[in-house]
C-alpha positions as CSV (number, residue, x, y, z in Angstrom):
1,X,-6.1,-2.8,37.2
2,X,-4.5,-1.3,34.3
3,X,-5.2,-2.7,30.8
4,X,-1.9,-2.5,28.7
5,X,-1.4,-3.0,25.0
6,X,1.7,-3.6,22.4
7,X,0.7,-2.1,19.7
8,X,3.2,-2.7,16.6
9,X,2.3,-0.5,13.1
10,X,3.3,2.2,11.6
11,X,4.1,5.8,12.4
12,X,3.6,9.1,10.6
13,X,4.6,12.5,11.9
14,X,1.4,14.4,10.1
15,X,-1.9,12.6,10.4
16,X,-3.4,9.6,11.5
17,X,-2.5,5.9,10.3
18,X,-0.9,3.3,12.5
19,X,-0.4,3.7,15.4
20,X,-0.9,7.5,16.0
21,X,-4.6,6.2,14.6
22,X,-4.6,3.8,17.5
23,X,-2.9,5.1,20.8
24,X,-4.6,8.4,20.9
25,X,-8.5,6.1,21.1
26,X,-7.1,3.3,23.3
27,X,-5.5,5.6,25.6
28,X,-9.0,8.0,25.9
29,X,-10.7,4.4,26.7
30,X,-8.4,3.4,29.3
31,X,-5.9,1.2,28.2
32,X,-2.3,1.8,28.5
33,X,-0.8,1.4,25.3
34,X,3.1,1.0,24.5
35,X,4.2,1.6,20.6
36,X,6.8,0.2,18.4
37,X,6.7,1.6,14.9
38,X,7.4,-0.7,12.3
39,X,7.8,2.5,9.9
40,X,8.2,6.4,10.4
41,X,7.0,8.2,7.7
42,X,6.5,12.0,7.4
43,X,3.2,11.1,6.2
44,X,0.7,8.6,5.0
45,X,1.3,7.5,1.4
46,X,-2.0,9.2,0.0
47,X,0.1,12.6,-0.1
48,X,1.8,13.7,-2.7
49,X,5.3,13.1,-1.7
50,X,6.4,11.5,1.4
51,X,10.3,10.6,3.8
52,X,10.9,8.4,5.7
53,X,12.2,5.3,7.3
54,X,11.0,1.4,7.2
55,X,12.2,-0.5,10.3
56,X,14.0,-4.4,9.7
57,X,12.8,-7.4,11.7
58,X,16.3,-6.8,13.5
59,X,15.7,-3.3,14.7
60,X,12.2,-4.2,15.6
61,X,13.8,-6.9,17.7
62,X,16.1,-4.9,19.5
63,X,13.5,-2.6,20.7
64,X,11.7,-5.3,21.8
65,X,14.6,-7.1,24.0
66,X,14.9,-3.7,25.2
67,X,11.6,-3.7,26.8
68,X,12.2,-7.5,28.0
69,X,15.5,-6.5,30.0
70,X,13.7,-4.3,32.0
71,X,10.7,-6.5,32.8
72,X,8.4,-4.8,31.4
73,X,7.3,-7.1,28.2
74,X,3.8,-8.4,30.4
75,X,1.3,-7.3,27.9
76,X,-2.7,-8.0,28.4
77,X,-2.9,-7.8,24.5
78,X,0.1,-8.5,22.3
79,X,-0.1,-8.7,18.6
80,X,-4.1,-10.0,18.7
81,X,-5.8,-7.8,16.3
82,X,-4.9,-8.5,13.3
83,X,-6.5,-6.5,9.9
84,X,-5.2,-8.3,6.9
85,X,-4.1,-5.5,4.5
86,X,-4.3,-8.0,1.6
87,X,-6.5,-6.3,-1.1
88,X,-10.1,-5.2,-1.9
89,X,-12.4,-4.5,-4.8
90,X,-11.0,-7.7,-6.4
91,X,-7.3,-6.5,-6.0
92,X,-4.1,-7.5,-4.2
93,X,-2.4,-4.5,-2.4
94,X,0.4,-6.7,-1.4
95,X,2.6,-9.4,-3.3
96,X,1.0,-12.9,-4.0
97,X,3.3,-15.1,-2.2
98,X,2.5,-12.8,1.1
99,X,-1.1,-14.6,1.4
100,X,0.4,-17.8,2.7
101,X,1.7,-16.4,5.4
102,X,-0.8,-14.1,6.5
103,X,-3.2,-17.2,6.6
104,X,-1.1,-20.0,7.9
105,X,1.0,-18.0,10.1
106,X,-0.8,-14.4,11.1
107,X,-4.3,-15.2,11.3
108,X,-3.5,-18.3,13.7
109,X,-1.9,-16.4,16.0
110,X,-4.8,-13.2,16.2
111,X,-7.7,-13.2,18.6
112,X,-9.5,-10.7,16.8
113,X,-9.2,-10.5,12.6
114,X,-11.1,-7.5,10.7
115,X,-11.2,-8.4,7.1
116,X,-12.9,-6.8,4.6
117,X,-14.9,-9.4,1.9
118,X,-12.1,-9.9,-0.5
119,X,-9.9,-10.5,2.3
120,X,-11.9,-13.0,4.0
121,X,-12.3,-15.0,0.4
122,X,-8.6,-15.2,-0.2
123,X,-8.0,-16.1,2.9
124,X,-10.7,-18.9,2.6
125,X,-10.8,-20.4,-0.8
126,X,-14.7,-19.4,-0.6
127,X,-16.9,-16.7,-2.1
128,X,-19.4,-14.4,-0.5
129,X,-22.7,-14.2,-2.3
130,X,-24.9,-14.4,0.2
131,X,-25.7,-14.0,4.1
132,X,-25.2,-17.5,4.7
133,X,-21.8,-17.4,2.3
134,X,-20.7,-15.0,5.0
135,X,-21.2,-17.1,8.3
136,X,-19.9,-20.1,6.5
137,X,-16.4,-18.1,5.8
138,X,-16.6,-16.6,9.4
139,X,-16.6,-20.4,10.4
140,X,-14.0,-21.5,8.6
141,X,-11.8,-18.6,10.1
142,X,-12.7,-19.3,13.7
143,X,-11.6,-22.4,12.4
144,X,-8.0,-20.6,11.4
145,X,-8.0,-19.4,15.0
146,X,-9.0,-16.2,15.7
147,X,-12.0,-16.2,18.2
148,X,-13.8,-12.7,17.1
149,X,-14.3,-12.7,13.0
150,X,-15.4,-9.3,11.9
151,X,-15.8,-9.1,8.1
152,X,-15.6,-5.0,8.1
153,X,-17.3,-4.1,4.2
154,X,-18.9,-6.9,1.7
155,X,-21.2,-6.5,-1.2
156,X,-23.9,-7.8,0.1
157,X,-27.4,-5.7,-0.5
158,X,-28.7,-4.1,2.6
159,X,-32.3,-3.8,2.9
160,X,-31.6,-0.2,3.8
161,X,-30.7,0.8,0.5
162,X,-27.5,1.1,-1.7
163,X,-26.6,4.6,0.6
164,X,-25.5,1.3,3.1
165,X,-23.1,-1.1,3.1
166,X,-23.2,-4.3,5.2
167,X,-20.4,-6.0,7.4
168,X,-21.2,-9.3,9.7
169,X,-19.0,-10.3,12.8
170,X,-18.7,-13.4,14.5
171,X,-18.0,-14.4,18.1
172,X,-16.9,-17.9,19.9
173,X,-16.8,-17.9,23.9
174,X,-16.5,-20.5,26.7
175,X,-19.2,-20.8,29.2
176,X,-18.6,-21.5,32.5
177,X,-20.1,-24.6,32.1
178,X,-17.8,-25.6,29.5
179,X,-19.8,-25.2,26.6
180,X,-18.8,-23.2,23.7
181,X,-21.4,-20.7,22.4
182,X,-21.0,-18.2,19.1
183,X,-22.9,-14.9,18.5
184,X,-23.0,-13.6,14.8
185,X,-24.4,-10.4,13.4
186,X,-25.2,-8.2,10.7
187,X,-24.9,-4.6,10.5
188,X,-26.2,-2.0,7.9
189,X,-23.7,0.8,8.2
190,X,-24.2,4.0,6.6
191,X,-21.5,4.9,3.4
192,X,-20.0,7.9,3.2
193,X,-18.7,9.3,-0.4
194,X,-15.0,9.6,0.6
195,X,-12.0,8.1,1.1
196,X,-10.0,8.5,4.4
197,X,-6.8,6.7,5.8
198,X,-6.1,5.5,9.0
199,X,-10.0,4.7,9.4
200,X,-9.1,0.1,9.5
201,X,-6.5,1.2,12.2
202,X,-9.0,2.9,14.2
203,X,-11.4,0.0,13.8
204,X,-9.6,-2.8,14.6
205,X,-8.2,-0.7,17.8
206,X,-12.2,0.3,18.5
207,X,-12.8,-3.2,18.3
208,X,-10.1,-4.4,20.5
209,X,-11.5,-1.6,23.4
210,X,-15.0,-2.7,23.1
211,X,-14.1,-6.0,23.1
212,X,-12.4,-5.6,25.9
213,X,-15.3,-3.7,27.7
214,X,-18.1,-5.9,26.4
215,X,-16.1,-9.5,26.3
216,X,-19.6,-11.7,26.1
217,X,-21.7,-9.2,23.7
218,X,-20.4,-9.0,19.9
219,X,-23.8,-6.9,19.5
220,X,-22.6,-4.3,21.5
221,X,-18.9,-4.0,21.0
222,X,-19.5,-3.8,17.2
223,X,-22.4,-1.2,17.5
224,X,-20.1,1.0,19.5
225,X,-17.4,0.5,17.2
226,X,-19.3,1.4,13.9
227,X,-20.6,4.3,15.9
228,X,-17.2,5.6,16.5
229,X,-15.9,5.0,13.2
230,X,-19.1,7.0,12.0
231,X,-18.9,10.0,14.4
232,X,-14.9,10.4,13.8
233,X,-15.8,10.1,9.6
234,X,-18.8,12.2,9.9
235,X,-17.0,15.0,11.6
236,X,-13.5,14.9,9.4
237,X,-15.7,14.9,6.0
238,X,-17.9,17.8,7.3
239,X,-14.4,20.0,8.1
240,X,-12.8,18.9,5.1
241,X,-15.6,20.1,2.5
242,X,-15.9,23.7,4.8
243,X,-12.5,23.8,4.6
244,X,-11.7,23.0,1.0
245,X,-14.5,25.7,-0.5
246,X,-17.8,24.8,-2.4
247,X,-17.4,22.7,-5.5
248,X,-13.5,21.7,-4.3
249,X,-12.1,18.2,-3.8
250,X,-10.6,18.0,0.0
251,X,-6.9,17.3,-0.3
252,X,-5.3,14.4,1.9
253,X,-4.2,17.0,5.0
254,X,-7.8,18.1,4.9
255,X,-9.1,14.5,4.9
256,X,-6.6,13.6,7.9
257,X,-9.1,12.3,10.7
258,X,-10.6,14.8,13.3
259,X,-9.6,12.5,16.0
260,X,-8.5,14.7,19.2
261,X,-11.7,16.7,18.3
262,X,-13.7,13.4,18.8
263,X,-12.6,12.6,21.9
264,X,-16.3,13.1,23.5
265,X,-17.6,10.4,20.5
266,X,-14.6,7.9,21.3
267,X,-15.3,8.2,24.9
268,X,-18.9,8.0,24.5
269,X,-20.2,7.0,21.5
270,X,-23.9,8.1,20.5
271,X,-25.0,5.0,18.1
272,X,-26.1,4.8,14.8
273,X,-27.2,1.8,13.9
274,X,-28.5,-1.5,15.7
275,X,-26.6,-4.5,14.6
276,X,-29.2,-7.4,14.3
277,X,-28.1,-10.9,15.9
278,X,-28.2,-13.6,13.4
């Protein structure tokens, strides 16, 4: 039976943020996946210059009662992945009166949330300094709502070295007996010396698939989802340094992500890491 997904971001004509991050890997993994874009840009705003259109509540409305006259609103996931573009590195992207509604009215309604550390802290009131910091914030935003907490980049050490970053996730189920069970994890993910855009969308629509595939094992759905991410990052850094020369900064078009050439990694994933169960 076909899996179909709303997917509501943004849209760029070049590149790969939003939704053209999203579709393309959903689509590969077997989901059917409708699109309303809450912008169209020409580009992402890394470029230098950029055109473009931001859609109102009211025109993302009427696309939406268009859908519903028709009978074809029945979605298997609306709206419930949810990555809180609030900040990170101890900054605010986004005004400061937006934070109560992300936490008391967006992160209620997600299933899945994919914060990064600063993110999960203001959204908590509590600070990360440790692993056990970590699970105690994951708590709390199970506690919020969402069932799946994925805390995507923290500044945690990693007893890999400082050439890896860590990122935890967090998983509440029903048993059939009633009982409710969690599965957390850790995961010691390897950096890369670059900075792409469009690579959140992919995860939290990676995440969503696996999810989806895996629906009782966080271990796996997260170790196939870092492996993606890693494979498509891998390959787009690799073509933008041949292509930009020896000694030459890549430029945003170069750095745009090498997705339709990763198809064989989206589909398949070879892993890269082995996320340990807390």
């Amino acid at each position: 039976m076909d899996c179909r997904i709303l997917s509501v971001q943004s849209h760029v004509v070049r590149g790969y943020v939003g939704n053209k991050s999203a579709s393309f890997p959903l689509q590969v993994l077997g989901f059917e996946v409708d699109t309303i874009n809450s912008v169209q840009f020409s580009n992402h705003t890394g470029y230098e210059h950029w055109k473009g259109q931001v859609m109102t509540a009211d025109e993302l409305q009427v696309l939406y009662e268009g859908i519903k006259l028709n009978n074809v609103n029945h979605y298997d996931y609306v709206l419930t992945v949810c990555d809180p573009v609030l900040g990170d590195n101890g900054a605010l992207y986004v005004p400061e009166n937006l934070l109560p509604i992300y936490r008391d009215k967006v992160v209620p309604a997600a299933d899945i949330i994919t914060p990064n550390q600063f993110e999960a802290e203001l959204l908590t009131g509590r600070s990360i300094s440790t692993e056990k910091d970590a699970v105690e914030v994951m708590n709390l935003l199970h506690s919020m709502g969402p069932d799946t907490v994925v805390i995507t980049s923290s500044d945690l050490p990693s007893s890999l070295g400082d050439q890896y970053l860590v990122a935890l996730g967090s998983q509440k189920r029903l048993r059939a007996d009633g009982t409710m069970v969690t599965q957390q994890i850790r995961m010691d993910i390897p950096r890369v010396d670059a900075v792409f855009v469009g690579t959140g969308d992919l995860f939290a629509a990676m995440l969503l698939a696996w999810t989806h595939h895996h629906p009782n094992d966080l271990k796996t759905a997260c170790e196939k989802t870092v492996s993606v991410m890693h494979n498509v990052i891998k390959r787009t850094i690799t073509y933008a340094k041949e292509v930009a020369g020896p000694d030459r900064k890549p430029s945003p078009a170069q750095l745009e992500l090498r997705m339709v050439q990763s198809k064989a990694d989206i589909e398949d994933p070879a892993l890269v890491l082995n996320a340990v169960v807390l």
